[in-house]
mmCIF file of the N, C-alpha and C atoms, coordinates in Angstrom:
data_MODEL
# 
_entry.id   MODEL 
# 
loop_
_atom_site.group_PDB 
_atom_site.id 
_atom_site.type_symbol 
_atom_site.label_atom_id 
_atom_site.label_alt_id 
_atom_site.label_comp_id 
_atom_site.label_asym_id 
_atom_site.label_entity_id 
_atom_site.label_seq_id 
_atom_site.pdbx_PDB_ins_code 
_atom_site.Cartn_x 
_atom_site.Cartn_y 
_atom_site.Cartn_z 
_atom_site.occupancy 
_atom_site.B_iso_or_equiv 
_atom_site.pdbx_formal_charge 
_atom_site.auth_seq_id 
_atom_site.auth_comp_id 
_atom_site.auth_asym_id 
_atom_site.auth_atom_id 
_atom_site.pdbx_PDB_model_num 
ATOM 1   N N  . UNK A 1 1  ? 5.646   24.066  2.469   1.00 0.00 ? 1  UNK A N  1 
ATOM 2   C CA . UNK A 1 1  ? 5.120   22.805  2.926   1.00 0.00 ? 1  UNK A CA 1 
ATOM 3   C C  . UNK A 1 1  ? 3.883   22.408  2.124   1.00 0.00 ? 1  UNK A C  1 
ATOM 4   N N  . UNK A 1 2  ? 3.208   23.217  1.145   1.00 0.00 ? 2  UNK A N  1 
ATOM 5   C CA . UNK A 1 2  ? 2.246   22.861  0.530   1.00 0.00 ? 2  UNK A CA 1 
ATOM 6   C C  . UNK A 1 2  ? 2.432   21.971  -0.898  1.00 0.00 ? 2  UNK A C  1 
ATOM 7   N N  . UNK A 1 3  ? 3.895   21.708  -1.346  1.00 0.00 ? 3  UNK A N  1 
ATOM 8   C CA . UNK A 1 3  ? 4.256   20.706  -1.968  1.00 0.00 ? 3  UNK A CA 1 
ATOM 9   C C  . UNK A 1 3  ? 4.358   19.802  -1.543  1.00 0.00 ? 3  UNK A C  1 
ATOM 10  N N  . UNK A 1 4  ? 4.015   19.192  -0.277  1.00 0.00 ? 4  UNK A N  1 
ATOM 11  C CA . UNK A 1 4  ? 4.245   17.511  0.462   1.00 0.00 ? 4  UNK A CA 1 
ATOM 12  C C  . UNK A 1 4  ? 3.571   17.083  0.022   1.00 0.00 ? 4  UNK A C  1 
ATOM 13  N N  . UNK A 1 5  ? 3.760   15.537  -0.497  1.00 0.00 ? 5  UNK A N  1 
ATOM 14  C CA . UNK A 1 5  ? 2.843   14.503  -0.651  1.00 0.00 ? 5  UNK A CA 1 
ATOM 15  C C  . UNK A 1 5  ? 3.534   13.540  0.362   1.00 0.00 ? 5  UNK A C  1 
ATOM 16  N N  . UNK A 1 6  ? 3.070   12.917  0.840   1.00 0.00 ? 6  UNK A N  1 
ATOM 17  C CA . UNK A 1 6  ? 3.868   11.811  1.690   1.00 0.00 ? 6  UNK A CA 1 
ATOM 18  C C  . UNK A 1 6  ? 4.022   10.391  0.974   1.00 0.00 ? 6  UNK A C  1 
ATOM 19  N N  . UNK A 1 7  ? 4.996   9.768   1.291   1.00 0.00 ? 7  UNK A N  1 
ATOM 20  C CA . UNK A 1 7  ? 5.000   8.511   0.299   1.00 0.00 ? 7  UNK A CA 1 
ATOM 21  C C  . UNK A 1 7  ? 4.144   7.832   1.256   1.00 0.00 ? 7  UNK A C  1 
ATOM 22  N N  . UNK A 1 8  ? 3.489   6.616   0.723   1.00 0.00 ? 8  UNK A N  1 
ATOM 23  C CA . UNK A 1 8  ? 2.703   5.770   1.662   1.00 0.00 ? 8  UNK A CA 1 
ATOM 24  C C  . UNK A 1 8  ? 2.823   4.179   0.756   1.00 0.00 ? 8  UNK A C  1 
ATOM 25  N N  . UNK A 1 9  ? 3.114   3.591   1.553   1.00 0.00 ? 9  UNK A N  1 
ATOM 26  C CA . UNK A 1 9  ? 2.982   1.509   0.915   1.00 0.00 ? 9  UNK A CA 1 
ATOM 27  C C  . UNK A 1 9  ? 2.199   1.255   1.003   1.00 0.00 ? 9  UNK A C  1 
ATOM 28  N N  . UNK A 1 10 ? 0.661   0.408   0.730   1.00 0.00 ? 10 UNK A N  1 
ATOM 29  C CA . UNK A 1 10 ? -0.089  -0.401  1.235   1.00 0.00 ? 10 UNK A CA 1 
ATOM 30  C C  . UNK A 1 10 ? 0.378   -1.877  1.057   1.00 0.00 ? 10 UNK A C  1 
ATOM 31  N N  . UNK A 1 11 ? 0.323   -2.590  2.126   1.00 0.00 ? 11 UNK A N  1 
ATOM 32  C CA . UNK A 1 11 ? 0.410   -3.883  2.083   1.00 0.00 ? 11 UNK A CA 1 
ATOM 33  C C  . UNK A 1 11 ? -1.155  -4.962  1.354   1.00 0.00 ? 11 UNK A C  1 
ATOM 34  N N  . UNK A 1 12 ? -1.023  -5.274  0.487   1.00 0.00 ? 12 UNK A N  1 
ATOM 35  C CA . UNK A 1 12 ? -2.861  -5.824  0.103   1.00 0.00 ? 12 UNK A CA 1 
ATOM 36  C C  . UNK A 1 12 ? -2.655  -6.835  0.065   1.00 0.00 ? 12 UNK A C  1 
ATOM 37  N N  . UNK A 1 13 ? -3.680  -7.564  0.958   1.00 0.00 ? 13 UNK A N  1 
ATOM 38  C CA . UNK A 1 13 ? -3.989  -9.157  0.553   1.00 0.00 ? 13 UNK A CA 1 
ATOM 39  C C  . UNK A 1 13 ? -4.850  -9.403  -0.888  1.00 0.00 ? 13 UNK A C  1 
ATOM 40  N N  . UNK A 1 14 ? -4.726  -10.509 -1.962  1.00 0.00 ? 14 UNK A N  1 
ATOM 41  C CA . UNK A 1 14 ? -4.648  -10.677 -3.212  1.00 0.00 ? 14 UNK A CA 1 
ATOM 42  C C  . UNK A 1 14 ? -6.200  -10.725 -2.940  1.00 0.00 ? 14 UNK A C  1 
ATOM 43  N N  . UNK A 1 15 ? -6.865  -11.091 -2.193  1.00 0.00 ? 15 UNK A N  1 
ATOM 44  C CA . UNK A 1 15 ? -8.341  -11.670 -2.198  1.00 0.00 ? 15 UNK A CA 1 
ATOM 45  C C  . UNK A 1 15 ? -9.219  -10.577 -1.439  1.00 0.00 ? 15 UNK A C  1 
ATOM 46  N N  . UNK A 1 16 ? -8.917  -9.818  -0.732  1.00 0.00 ? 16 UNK A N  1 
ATOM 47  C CA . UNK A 1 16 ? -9.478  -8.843  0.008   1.00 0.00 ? 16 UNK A CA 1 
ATOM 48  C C  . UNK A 1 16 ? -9.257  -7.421  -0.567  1.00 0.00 ? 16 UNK A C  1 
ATOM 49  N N  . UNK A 1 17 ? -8.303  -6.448  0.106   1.00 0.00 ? 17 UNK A N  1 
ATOM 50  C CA . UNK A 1 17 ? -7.804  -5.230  -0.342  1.00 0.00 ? 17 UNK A CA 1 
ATOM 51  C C  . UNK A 1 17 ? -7.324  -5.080  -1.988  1.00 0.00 ? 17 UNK A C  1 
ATOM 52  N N  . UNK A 1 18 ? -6.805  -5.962  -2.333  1.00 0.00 ? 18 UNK A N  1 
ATOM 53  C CA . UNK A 1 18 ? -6.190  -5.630  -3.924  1.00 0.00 ? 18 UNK A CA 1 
ATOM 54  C C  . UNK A 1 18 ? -7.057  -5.779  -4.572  1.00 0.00 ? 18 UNK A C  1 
ATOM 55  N N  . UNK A 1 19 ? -7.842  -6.715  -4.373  1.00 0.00 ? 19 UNK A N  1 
ATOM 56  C CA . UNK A 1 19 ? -9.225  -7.175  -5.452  1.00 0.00 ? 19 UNK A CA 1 
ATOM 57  C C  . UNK A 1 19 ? -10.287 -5.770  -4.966  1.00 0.00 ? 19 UNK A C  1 
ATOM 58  N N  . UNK A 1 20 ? -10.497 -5.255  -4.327  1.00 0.00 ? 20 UNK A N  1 
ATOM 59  C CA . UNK A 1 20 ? -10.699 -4.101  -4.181  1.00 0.00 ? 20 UNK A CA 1 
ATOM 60  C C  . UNK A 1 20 ? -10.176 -2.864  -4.946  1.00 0.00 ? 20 UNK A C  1 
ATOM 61  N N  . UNK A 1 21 ? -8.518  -2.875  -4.610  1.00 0.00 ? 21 UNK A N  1 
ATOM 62  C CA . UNK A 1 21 ? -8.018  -1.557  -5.378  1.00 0.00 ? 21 UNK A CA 1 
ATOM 63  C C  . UNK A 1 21 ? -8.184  -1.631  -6.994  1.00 0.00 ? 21 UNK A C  1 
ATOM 64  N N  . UNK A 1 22 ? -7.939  -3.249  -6.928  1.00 0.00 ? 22 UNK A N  1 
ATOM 65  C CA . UNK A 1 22 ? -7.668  -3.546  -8.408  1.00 0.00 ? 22 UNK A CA 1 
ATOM 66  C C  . UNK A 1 22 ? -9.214  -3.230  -9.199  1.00 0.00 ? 22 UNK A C  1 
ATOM 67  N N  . UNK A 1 23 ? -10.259 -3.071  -8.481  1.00 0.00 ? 23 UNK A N  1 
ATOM 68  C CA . UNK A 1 23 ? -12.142 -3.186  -9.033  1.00 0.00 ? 23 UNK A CA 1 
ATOM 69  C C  . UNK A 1 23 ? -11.756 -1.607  -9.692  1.00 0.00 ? 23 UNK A C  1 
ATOM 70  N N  . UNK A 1 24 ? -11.396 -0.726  -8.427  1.00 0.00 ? 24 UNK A N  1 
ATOM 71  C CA . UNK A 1 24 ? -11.231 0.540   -8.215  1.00 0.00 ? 24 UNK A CA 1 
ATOM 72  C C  . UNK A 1 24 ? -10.597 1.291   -9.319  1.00 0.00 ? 24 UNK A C  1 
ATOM 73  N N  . UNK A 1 25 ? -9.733  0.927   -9.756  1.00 0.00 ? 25 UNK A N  1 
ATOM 74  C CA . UNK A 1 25 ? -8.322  0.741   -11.061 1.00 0.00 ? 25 UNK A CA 1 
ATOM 75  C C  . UNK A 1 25 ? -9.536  0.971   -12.485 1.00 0.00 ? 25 UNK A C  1 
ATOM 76  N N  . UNK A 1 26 ? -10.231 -0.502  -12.191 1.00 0.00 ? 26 UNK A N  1 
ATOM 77  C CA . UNK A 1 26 ? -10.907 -1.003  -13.422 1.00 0.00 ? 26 UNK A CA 1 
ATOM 78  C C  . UNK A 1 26 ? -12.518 0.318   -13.549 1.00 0.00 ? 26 UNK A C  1 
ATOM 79  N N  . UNK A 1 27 ? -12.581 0.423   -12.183 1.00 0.00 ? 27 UNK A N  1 
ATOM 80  C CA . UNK A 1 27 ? -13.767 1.887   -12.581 1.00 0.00 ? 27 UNK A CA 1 
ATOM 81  C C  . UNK A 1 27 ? -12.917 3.380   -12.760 1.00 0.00 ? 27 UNK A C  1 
ATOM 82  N N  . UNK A 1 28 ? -12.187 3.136   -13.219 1.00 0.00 ? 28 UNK A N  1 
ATOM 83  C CA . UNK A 1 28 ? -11.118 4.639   -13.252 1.00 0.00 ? 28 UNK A CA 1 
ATOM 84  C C  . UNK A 1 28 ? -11.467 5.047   -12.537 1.00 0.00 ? 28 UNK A C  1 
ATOM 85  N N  . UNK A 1 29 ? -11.235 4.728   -11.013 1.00 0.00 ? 29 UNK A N  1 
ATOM 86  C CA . UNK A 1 29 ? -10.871 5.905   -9.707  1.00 0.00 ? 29 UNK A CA 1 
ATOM 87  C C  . UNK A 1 29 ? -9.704  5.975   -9.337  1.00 0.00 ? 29 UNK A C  1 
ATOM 88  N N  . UNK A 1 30 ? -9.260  7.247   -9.168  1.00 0.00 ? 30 UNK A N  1 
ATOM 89  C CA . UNK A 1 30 ? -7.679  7.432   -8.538  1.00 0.00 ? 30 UNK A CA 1 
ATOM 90  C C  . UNK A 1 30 ? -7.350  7.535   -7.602  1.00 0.00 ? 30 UNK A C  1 
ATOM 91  N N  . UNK A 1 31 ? -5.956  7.632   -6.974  1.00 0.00 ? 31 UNK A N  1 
ATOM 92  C CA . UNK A 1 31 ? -5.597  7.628   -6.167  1.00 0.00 ? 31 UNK A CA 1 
ATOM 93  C C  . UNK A 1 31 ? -3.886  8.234   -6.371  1.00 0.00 ? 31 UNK A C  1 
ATOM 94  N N  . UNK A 1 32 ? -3.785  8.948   -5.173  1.00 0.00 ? 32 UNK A N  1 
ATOM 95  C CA . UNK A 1 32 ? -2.499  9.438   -5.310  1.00 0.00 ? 32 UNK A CA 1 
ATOM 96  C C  . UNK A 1 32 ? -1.360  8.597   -5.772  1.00 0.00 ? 32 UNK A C  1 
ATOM 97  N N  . UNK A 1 33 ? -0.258  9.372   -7.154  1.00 0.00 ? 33 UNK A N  1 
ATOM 98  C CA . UNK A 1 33 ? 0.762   8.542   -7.180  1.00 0.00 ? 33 UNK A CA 1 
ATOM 99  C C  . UNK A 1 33 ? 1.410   8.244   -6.444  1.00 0.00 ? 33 UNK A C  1 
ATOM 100 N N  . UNK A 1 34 ? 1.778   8.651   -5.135  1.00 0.00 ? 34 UNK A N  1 
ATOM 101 C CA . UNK A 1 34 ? 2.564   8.111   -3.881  1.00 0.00 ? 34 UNK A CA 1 
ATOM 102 C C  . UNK A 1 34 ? 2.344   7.111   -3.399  1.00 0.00 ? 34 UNK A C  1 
ATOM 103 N N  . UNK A 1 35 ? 1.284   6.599   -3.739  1.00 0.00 ? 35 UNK A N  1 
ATOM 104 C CA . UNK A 1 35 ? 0.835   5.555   -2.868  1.00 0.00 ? 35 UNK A CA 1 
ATOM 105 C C  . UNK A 1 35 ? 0.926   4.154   -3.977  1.00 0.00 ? 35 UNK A C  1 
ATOM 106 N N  . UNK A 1 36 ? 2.118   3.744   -3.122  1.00 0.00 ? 36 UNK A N  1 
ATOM 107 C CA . UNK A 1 36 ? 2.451   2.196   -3.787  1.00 0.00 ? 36 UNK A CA 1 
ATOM 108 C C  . UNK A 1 36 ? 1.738   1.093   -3.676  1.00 0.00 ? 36 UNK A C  1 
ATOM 109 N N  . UNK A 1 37 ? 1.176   -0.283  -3.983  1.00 0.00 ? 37 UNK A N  1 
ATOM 110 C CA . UNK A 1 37 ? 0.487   -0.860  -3.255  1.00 0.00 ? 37 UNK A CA 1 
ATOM 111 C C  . UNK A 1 37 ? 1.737   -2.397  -3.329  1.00 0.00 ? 37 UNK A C  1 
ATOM 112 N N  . UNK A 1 38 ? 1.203   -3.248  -2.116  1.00 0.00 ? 38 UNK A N  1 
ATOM 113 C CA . UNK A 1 38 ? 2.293   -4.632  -2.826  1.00 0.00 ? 38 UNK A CA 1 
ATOM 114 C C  . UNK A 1 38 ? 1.258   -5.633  -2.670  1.00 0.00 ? 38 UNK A C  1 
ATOM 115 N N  . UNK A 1 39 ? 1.155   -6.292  -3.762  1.00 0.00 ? 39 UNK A N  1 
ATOM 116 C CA . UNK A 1 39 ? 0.287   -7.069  -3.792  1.00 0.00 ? 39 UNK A CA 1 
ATOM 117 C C  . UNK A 1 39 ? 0.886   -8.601  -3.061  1.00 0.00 ? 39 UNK A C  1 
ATOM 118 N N  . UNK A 1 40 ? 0.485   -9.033  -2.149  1.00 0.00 ? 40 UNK A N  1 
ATOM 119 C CA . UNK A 1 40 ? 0.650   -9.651  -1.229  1.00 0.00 ? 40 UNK A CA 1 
ATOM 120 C C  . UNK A 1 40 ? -0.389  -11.381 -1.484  1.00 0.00 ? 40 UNK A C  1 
ATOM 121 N N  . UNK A 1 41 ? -0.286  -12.548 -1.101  1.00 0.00 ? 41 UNK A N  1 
ATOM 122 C CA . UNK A 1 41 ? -0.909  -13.736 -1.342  1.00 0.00 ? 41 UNK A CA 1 
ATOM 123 C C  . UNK A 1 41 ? -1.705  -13.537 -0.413  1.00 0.00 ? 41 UNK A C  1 
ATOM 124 N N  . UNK A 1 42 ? -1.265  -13.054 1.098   1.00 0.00 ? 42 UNK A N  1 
ATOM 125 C CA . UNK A 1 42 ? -2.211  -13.237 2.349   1.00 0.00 ? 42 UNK A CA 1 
ATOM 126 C C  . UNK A 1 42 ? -1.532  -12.024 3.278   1.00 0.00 ? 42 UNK A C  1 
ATOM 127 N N  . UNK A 1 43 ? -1.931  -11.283 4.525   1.00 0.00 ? 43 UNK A N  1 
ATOM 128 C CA . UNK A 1 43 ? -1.633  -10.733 5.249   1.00 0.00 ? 43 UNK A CA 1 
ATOM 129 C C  . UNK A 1 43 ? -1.057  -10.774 5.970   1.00 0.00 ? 43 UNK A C  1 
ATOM 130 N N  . UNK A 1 44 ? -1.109  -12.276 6.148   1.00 0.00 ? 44 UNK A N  1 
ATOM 131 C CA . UNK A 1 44 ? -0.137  -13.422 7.115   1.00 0.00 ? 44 UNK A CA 1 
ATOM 132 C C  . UNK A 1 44 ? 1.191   -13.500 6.634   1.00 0.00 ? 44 UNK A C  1 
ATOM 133 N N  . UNK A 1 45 ? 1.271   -12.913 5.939   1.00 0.00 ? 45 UNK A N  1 
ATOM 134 C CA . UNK A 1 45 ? 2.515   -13.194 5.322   1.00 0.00 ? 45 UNK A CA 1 
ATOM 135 C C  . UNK A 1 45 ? 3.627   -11.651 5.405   1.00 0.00 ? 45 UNK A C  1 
ATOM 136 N N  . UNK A 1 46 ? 2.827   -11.074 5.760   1.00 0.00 ? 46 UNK A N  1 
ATOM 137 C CA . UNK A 1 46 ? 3.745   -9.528  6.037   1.00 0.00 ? 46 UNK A CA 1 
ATOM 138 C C  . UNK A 1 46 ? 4.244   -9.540  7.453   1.00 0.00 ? 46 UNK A C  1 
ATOM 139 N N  . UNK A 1 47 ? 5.804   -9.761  7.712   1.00 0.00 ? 47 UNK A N  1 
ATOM 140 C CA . UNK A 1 47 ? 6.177   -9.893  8.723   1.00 0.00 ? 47 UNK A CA 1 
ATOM 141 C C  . UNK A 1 47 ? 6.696   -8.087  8.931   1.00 0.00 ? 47 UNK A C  1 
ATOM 142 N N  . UNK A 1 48 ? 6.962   -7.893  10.405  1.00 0.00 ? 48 UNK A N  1 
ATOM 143 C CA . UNK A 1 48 ? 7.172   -6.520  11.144  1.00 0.00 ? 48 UNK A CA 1 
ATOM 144 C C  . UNK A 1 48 ? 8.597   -6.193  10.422  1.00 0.00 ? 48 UNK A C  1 
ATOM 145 N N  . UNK A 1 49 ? 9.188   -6.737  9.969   1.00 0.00 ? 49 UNK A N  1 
ATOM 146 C CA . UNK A 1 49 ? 10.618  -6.472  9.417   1.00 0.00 ? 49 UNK A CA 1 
ATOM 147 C C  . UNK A 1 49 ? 10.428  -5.636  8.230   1.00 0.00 ? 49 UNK A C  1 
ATOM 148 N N  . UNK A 1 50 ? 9.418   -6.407  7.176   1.00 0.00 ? 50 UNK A N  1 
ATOM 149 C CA . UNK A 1 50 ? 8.719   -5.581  6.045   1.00 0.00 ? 50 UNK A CA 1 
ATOM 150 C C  . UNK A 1 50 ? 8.334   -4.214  6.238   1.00 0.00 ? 50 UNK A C  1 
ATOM 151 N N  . UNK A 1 51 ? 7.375   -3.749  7.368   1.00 0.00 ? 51 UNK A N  1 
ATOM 152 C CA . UNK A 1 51 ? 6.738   -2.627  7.580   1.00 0.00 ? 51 UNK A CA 1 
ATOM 153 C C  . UNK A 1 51 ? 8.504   -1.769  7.938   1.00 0.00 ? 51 UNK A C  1 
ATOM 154 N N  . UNK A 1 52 ? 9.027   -2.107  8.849   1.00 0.00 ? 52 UNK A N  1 
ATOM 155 C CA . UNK A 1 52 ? 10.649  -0.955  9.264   1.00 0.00 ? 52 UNK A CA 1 
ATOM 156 C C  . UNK A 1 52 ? 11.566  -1.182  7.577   1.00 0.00 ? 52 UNK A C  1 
ATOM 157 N N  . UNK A 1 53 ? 11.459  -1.861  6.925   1.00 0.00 ? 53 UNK A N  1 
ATOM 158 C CA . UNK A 1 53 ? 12.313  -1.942  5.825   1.00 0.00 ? 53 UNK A CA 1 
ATOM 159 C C  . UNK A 1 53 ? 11.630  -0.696  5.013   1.00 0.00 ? 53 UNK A C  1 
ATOM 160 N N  . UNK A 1 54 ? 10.102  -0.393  4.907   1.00 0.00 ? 54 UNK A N  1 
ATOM 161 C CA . UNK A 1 54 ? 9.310   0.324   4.105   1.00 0.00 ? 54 UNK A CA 1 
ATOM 162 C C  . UNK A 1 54 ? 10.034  1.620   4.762   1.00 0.00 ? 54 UNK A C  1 
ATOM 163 N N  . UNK A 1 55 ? 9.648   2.055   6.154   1.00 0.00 ? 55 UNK A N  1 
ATOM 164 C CA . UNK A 1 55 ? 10.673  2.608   6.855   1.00 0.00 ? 55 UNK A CA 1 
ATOM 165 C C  . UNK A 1 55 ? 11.838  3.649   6.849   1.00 0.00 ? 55 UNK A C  1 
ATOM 166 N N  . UNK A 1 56 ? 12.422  2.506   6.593   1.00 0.00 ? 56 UNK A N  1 
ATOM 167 C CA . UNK A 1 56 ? 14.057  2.774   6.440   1.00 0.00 ? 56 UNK A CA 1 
ATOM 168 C C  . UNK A 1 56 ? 14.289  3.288   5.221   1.00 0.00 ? 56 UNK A C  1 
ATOM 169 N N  . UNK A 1 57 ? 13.671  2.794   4.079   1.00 0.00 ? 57 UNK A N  1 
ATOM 170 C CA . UNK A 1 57 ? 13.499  3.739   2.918   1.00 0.00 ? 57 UNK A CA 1 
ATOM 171 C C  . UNK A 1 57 ? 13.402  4.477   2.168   1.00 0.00 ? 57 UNK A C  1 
ATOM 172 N N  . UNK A 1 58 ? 12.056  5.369   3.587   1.00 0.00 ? 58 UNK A N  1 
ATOM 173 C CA . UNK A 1 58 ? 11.586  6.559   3.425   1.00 0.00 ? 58 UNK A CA 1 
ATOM 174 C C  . UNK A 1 58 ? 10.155  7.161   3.283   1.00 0.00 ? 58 UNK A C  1 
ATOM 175 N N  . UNK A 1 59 ? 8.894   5.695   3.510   1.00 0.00 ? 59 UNK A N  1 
ATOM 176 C CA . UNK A 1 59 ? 8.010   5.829   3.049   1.00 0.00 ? 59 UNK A CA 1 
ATOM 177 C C  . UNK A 1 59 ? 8.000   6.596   4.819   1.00 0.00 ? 59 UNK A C  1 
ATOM 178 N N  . UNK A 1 60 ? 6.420   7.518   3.931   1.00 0.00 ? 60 UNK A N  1 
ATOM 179 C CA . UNK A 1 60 ? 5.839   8.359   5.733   1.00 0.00 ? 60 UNK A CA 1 
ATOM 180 C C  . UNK A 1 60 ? 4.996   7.465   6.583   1.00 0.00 ? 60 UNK A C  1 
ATOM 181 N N  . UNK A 1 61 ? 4.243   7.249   5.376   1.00 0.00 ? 61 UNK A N  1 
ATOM 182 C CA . UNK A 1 61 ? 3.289   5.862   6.343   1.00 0.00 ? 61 UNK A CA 1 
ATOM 183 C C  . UNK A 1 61 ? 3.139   4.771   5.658   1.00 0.00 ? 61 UNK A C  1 
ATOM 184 N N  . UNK A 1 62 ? 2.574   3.031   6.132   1.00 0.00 ? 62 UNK A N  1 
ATOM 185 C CA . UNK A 1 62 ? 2.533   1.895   5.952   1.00 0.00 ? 62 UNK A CA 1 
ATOM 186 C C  . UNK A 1 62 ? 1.746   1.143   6.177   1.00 0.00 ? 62 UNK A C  1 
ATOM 187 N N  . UNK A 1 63 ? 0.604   0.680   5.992   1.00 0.00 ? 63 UNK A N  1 
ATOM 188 C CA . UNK A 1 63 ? -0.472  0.081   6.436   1.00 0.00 ? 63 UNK A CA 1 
ATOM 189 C C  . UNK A 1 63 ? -0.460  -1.686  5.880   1.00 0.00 ? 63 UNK A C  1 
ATOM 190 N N  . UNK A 1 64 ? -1.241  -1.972  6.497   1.00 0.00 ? 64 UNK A N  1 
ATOM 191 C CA . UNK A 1 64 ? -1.863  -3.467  6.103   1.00 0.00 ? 64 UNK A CA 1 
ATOM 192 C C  . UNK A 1 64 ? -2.891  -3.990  5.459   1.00 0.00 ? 64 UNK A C  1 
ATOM 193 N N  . UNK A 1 65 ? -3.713  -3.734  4.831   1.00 0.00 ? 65 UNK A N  1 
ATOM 194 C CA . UNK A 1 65 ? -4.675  -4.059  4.666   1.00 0.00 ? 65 UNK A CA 1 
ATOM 195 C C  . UNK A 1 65 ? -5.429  -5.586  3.795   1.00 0.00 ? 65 UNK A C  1 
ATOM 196 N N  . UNK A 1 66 ? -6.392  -6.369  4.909   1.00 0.00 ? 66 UNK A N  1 
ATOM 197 C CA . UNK A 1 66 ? -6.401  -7.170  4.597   1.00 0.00 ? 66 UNK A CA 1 
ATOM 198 C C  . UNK A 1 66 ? -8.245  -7.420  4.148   1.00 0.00 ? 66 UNK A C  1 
# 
């Protein structure tokens, strides 16, 4: 069990969270390859169908961040 990484999505709003990850990127800080991000226009825009599709997939966890 000490080979798990868990897959994880972040959902990012373009103006909040991504402009964040994306600063983060630009100061070479890392972050696990598992962790996908989707760059998103607004938060409002991630409907509950999105998060069970991530899901159904296979990711372990799914967040929002706005």
């Amino acid at each position: 069990m000490n080979d798990y990484e868990p897959k994880i999505v972040a959902f990012c709003c373009e103006y909040c969270a991504y402009t964040a990850a994306d600063t983060a990127g630009s100061a070479r800080m890392e972050y696990p390859s598992t962790v996908r991000i989707i760059h998103l226009l607004s938060t409002g825009k991630v409907d509950t169908l999105h998060l069970l599709r991530a899901f159904e997939k296979g990711v372990d966890a799914a967040f929002v961040a706005g």
